[in-house]
N, C-alpha and C positions, 0 to 999 in steps of 0.2 A: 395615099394608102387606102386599101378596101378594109374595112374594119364589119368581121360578119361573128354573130352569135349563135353557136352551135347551136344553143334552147330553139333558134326562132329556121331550122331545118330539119327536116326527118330525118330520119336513120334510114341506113340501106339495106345491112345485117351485121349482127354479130354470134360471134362460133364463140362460146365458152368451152374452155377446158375442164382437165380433172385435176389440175394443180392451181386452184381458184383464180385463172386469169381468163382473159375474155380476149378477142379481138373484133376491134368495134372496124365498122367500114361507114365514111359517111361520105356525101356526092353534093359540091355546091357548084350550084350554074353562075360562071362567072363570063362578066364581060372585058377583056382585057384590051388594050392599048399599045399602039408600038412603042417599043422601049422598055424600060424596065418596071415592072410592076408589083409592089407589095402588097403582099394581101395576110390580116392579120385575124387568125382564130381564135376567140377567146370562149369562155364558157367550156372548156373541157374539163376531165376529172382530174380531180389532185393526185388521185393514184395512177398517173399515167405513165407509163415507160419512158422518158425520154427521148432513150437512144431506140427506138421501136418504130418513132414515123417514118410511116413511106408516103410517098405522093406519087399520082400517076393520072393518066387521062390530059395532059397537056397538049394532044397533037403537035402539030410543028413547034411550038413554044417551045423555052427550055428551061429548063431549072437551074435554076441559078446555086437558092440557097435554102436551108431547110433551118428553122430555130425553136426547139421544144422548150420551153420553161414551165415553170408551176410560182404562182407570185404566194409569196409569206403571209400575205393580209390580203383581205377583199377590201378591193380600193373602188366599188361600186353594188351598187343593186344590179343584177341582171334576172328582173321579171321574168316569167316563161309565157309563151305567147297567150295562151290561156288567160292568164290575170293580165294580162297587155289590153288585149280585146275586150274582156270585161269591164276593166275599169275605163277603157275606151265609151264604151255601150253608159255608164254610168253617168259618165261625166255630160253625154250627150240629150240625155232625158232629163240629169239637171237642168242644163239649161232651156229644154223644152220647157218645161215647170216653172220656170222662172217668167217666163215672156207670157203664159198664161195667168200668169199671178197678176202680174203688170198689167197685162190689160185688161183684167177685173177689177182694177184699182182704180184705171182710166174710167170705165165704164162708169164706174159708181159715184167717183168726182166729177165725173159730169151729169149726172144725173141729180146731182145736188145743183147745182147751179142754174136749172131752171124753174121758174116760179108763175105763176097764175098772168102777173102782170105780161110777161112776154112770150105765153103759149097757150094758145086757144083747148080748149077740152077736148077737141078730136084730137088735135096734135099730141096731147100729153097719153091720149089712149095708146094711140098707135106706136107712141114710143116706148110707155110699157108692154107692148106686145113684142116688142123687139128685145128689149132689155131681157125679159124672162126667156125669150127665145136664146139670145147670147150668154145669158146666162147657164143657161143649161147645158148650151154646148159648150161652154167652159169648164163647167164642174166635170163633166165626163172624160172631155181630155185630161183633166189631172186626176182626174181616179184612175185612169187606165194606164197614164204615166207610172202615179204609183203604184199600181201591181209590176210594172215590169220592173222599177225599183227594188221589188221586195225578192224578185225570183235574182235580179244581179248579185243583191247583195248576199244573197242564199248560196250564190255559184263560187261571191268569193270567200266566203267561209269556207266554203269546202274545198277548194282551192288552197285554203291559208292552212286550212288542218293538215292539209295533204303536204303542206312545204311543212308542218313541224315537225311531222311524222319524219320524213327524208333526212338519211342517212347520208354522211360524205358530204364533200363538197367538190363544186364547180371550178377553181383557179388554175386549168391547165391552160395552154395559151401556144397555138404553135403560127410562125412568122414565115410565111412562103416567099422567096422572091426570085418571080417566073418575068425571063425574057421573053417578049413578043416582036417578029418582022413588021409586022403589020398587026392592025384592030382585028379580034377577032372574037369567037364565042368558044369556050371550056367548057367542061365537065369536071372539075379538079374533085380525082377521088383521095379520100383522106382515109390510109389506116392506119393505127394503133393496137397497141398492150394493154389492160389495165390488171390492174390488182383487185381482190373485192368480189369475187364474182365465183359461185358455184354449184353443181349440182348437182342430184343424185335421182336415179332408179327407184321408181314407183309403181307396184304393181297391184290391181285387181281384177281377180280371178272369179267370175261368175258362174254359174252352174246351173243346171234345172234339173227336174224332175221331171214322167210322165206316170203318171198313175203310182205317183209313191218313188221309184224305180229311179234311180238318177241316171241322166244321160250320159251320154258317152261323149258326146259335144262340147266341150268349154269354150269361154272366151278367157283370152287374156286382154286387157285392158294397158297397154304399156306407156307408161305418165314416166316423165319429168318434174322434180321440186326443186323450181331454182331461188336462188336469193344473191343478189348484188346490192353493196353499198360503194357504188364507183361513185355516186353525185352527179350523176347522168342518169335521166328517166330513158329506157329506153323504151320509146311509143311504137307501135303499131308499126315495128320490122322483122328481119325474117329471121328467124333461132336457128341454129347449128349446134348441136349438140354432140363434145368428139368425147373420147376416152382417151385421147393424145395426153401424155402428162408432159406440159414443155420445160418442166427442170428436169427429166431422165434423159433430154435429148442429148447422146455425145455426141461433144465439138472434133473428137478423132475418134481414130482406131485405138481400142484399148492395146496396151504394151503389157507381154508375159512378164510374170517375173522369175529367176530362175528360182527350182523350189530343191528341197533335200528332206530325206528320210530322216528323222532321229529318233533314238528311243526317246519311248514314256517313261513315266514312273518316277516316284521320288530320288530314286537313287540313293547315296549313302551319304555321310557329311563330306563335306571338303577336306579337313582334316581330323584323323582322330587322335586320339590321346597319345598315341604312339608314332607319330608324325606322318602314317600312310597316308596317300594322297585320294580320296576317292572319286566314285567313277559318279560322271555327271552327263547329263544332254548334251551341253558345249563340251567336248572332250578339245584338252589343249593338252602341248604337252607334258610331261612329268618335271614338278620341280624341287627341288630340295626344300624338306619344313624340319625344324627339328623335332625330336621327342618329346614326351614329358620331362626326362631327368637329363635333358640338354644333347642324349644321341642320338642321330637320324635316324630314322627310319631305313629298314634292311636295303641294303642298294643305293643310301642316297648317301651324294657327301654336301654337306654344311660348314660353314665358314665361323658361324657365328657360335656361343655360346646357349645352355640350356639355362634350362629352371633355375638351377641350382649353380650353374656357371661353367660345369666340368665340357672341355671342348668337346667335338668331334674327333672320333680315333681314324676317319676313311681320310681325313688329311695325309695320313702315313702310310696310304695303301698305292700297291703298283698302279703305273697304268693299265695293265693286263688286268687284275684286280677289279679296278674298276670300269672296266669294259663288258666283266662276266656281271658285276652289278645291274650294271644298266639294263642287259640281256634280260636279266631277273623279274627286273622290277618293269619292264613291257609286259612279261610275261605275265606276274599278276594286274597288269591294268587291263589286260585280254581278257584273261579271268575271271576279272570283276564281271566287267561288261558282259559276259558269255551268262554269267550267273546272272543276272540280274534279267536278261532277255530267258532264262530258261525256268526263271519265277514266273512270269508273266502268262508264258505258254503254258504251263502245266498248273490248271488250277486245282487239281487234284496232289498236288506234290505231299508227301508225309511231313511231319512238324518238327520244326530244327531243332537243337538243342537249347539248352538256353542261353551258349552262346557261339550259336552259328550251326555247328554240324548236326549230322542227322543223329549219330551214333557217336561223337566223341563223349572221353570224360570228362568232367570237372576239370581237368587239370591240361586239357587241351591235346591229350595223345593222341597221336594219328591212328584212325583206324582202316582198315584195308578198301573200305570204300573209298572213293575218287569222282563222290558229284562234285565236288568244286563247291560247299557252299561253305558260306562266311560269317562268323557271325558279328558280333556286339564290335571287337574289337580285330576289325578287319580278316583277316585268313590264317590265325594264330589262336592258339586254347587262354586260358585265363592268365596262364604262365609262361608266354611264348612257345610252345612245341605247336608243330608245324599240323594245323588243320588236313594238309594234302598231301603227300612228298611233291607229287606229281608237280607239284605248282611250283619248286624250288630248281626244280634243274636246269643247270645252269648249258649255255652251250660251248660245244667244242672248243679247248682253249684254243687249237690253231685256226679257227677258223675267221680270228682275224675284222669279222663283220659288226660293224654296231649298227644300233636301229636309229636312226634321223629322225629328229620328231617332225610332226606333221606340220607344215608349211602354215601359218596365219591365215585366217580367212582376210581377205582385202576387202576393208573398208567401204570401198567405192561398189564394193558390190550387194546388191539386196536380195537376199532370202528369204523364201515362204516356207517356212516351218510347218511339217503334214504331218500329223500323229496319224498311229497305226489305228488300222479300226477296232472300234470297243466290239465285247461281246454280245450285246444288242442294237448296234448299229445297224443302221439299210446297209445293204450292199448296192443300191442303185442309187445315183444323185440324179435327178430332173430338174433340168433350167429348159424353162419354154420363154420365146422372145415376145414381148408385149404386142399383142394385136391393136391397130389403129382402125376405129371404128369408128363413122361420123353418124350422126340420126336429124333429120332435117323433121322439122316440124312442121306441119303444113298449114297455111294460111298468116295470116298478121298476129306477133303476140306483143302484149304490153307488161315491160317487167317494170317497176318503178323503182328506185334506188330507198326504201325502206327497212332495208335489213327483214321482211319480212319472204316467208318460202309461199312462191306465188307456182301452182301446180299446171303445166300446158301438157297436153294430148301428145304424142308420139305414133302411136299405130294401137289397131284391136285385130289381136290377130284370135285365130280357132284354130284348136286345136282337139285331137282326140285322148280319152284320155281309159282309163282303165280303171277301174272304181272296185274295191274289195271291204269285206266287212272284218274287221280285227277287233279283236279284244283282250283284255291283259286283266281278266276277274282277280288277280291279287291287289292289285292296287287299286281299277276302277270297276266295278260291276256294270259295266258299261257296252255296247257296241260302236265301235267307230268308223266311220266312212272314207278310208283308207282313196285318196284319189294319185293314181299314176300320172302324169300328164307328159307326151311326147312333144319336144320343139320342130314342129316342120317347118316352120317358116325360114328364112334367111336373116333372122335377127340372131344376135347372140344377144344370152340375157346378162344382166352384169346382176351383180348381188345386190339386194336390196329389200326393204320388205312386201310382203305380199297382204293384201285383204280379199279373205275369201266370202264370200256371198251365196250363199243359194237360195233360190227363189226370190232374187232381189233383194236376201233379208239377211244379216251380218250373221258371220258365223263365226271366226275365229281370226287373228292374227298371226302370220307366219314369217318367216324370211325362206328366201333361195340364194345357192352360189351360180357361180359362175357356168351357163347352163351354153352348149355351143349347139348349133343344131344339128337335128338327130338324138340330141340327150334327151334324159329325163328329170325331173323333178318332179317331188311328192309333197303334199300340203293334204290337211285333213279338214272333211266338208264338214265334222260335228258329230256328231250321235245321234245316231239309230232309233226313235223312239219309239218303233214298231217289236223291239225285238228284247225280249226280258234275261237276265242272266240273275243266277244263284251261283254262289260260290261256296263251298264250306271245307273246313279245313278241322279236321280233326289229328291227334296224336296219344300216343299212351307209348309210358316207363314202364320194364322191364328188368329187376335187377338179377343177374346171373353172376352164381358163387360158382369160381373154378377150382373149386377144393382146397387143400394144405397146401399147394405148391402154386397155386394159380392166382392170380388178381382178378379180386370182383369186377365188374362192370358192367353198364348200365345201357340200355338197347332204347332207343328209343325210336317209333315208327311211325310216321306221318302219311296222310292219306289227304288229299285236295278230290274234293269234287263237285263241277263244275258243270248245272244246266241249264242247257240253252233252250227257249219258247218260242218259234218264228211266230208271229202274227201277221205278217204281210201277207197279201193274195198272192206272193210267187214267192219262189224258189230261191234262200238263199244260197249262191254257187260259191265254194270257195271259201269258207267261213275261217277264220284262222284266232283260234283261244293259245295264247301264249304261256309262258309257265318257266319258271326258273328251279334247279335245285341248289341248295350253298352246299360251298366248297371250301374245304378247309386246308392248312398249311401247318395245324399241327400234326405230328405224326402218331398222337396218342389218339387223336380223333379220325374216324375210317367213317365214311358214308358211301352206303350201296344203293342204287337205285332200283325198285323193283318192279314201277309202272312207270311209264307205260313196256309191254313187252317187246324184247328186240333193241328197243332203243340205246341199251346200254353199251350194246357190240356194234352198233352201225356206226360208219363213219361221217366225216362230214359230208354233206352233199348227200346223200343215201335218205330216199325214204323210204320208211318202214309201214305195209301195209298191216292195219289191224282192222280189216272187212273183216274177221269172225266176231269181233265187238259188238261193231254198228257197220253195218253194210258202207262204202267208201271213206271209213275210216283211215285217214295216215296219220304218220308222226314223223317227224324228223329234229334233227337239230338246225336251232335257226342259224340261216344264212349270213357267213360274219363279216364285217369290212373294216379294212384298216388294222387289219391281226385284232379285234374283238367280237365278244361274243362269240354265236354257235358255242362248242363243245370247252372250248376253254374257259368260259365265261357258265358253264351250267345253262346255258337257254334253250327250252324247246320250245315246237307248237306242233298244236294239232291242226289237222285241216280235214275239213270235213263239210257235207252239203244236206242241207237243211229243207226240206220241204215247205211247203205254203200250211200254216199251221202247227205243223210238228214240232216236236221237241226230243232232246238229245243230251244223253247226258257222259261226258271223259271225265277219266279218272288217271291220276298222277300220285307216286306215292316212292317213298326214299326211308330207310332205315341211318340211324345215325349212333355209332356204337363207341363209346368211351369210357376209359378207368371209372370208378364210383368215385373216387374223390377229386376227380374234376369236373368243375364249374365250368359250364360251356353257357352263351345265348347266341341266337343268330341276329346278327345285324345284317345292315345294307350291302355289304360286302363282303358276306359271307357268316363261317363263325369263328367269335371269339373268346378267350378266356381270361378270366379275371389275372 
């Protein structure tokens, strides 16, 4: 048996997914023998797929058998070559050390043992010339010894930090065994699933200026942050980075299910007090309930006893009799259901009575209307007389026909229940099918299995971008550097967050969605410090008496105004001061808007030029997305262009007119009253 340690081979590549699993690829040169040959992998990750190994690269050989396990305990040390080597390197300068030690010892022991009587004064000269000469070169080799000492021991500290720090563990363990005709040489490629392993979309956005003036030029900087704790270091291999998610992968063709219309809406009780049967989503057939005072309900026959014990009198009724019943009592289950869909529709319908009709009395009399509606207790007045006639007619006695109730739904069959669309529902649904996107990384990267996000290069891509100056003087008296940026390249961007930069110098935090190319995305480069704004907001009350017949009320007129200072040596183009008016939802409270002119009649989309103002002065209502803002939402802006120097100043203003005895203030969402 070949017994080989993942730690002590490089990796080949691994592709991480978006559903935090990896596929690892590894490649060990084997020498194999004719006959059958085991070869046993150990040191893989405990999170490893089992059922996931594939083997390949066999030439003529053949595979025999494939056996994944993960063992329950670590039943050894498996060192990573790193600390193999080192403590390799350690052990070997010991004993360097040692043998210099030694024959310093020699040297000195015999150096004792010579004395006056058995060595002449030259000899004793020359041998301490020698001594200190050996001496010397002794002490050096063990100085030198010990600094390399000092740097091993240094490598395995950090080394040993490096294994605390490591997340997961090593005990996966896969058993190949590959037939060979004859001796030959392999490539046996080894891949795997693991668990543990994920990443995410990193971006920064860089920017310059030339003479103040931001370019039109960006960079995107597109990074990966990955983090695995498989218990596998994976060194110096190649990244694949996919958006694949391999738990949404389906193993078939999904299967329709059959679907049906039902009505909405609560519907009525199942039963009410007078034994009618009401109408519901699952309509089944009609079945006999009794009354309160033990008599069916109109149309039904009962077997059983009521409230009070007195039978059912429809036991004593013809079969002709109860055949016009039955007719009857479809007819009010039509009924119901027709009323109850014609609630729905009409949400302007006028208000029932109090109980049921529009126009009956108290006491349930039919009146010459014929909506069919129903009230508290079914399609009957307080005291049984009949809510409709219309609703009671019975059919032709000769005609002999009764109505079948409707067939069971069959079990064995499954139904998608579709409600009707709401009043503010989309009328379009969009399913778009998951794009599969791979991003290779370029050069060798090293992830280590620390639970820590270790960030690698992807691409720098440039882009053009469109740069505009905004401001929103209600909230911030500020200018902001509004940057558009167009994707040309052939990357799509996946959502993630963005750091913008200008001038190499940080400027804000942002995120983007899902940007495909040709799109755009917008991130803001900071604020303007060349460019001053004044905001001021004044208001004054008004109260007006409508005479003996008239309610006072109270006018109150607001005026915003808003100036802009260019200080830059150029022209700002395009300058955009935003502004909102609140809007209210009492009907006691009316707000007119009076500036800017125009603006009140224009629609959306529509700008309104106000050059007799300020020479290229517009307005419009801002541009709204996702049914907000613009015109439903109160928001304008002005737009307008600014000189090198100059200054500019728009004016905004709204009347706000309500009763005197009411309390109004404006909040964030408009106004509200006490």
């Amino acid at each position: 048996m070949q017994k080989i340690s993942a730690a002590d081979h490089p990796l080949k590549s691994v592709t991480i997914f978006k559903s935090s699993k990896a596929e690892v690829n590894r490649t060990f040169s084997l020498k194999l023998k004719a006959g059958q040959n085991k070869i046993q992998i150990s040191g893989l990750s405990s999170v490893i797929d089992t059922e996931s190994v594939r083997i390949s690269g066999l030439n003529e050989a053949r595979l025999f058998d494939v056996v994944c396990t993960v063992e329950q305990q670590q039943t050894g040390d498996h060192p990573s070559e790193v600390m193999r080597l080192l403590s390799s390197k350690k052990s070997g300068l010991e004993g360097q050390k040692r043998v210099l030690e030694h024959q310093a010892d020699l040297l000195v022991s015999y150096a004792k043992t010579l004395t006056g009587e058995h060595v002449s004064p030259d000899a004793m000269g020359e041998f301490l010339q020698n001594f200190a000469a050996r001496g010397s070169e002794n002490l050096d080799a063990v100085s030198e010894i010990d600094e390399k000492l000092v740097e091993i021991r240094q490598q395995i500290a950090q080394e040993t930090a490096k294994a605390a720090l490591k997340t997961g563990e090593a005990r996966g363990q896969v058993t190949v065994v590959v037939v060979a005709a004859a001796d030959m040489n392999v490539d046996l490629k080894l891949a795997y699933i693991v668990h543990g392993a994920v990443w995410h979309p990193n971006y920064e956005l860089h920017a310059t200026t030339e003479n103040g003036k931001p370019s039109s030029a960006v960079a995107l900087h597109y990074r990966a942050r990955i983090t695995q704790n498989t218990g596998e270091d994976w060194a110096n291999t190649a990244l694949t980075l996919s958006t694949v998610n391999t738990d949404l992968v389906a193993r078939s063709v999904p299967r329709l299910n059959a679907a049906r219309i039902r009505q909405s809406g609560a519907g009525f009780l199942r039963n009410n007090i007078f034994g009618v049967p009401s109408a519901s989503n699952n309509s089944k057939p009609a079945q006999a309930h009794p009354g309160l005072f033990g008599n069916p309900a109109f149309g039904q026959t009962v077997t059983g006893g009521g409230l009070f014990g007195s039978m059912g009198i429809q036991q004593q009724q013809q079969p002709q009799q109860q055949q016009q019943y039955q007719q009857q009592q479809q007819q009010q289950h039509q009924q119901q259901q027709q009323q109850l869909l014609q609630q729905q529709q009409q949400q302007q319908a006028p208000p029932q009575g109090l109980f049921g009709n529009v126009s009956s009395s108290a006491f349930g009399a039919p009146q010459p209307s014929s909506s069919g509606a129903f009230g508290v207790f079914g399609n009957t007045g307080l005291f049984g007389g009949g809510g409709n006639v219309h609703a009671h007619e019975a059919a032709p006695a000769g005609s002999g026909s009764t109505t079948e109730p409707a067939p069971a739904e069959s079990e064995e069959e499954s139904f998608e229940e579709i409600n009707g669309p709401g009043s503010t529902e989309p009328t379009t649904i969009v399913t778009e099918s998951p794009l599969s996107i791979s991003y290779a990384v370029e050069g060798q990267s090293t992830i280590p299995s620390d639970g820590v996000a270790h960030q690698v290069p992807v691409a720098t891509l440039s882009f053009d971008s469109k740069v505009t100056y905004v401001c929103c003087p209600k909230i911030d008296a500020r200018v902001f550097l509004q940057c558009e940026v167009k994707n040309t390249s052939e990357f799509r961007l996946l959502p993630g967050p963005v750091s913008v930069f200008l001038d190499d110098s940080y400027v804000s935090r942002t995120s983007i969605h899902d940007v495909n190319p040709a799109d755009t995305f917008d991130c803001t480069l900071g604020a303007d410090p060349s460019t001053f704004i004044s905001y001021i907001r004044t208001f004054k009350t008004v109260r007006n008496d409508a005479g003996a017949f008239g309610e006072p009320h109270n006018t109150t007129t607001y005026t915003n105004a808003t100036s802009i200072h260019n200080k830059h040596r150029f022209a700002l183009a395009a300058l955009i001061v935003r502004d909102i008016i609140p809007l209210t939802d009492d009907k006691r409270i009316k707000v007119h808007l009076r500036k800017p002119d125009g603006l009140a009649d224009a629609k959306e989309g529509e700008v309104v030029d106000l050059k007799e103002t300020i020479p290229g002065l517009k307005v419009r209502w801002s541009p709204s997305g996702d049914g907000k803002g613009g015109e439903k939402e109160g928001r304008f802006e002005f737009l307008l262009n600014i000189e090198a120097g100059a200054k500019a100043k728009v004016e905004s203003g709204w009347e706000v007119k309500a009763p005197a005895d009411v309390k109004w203030h404006e909040s964030a969402g408009g106004f509200a009253c006490p």
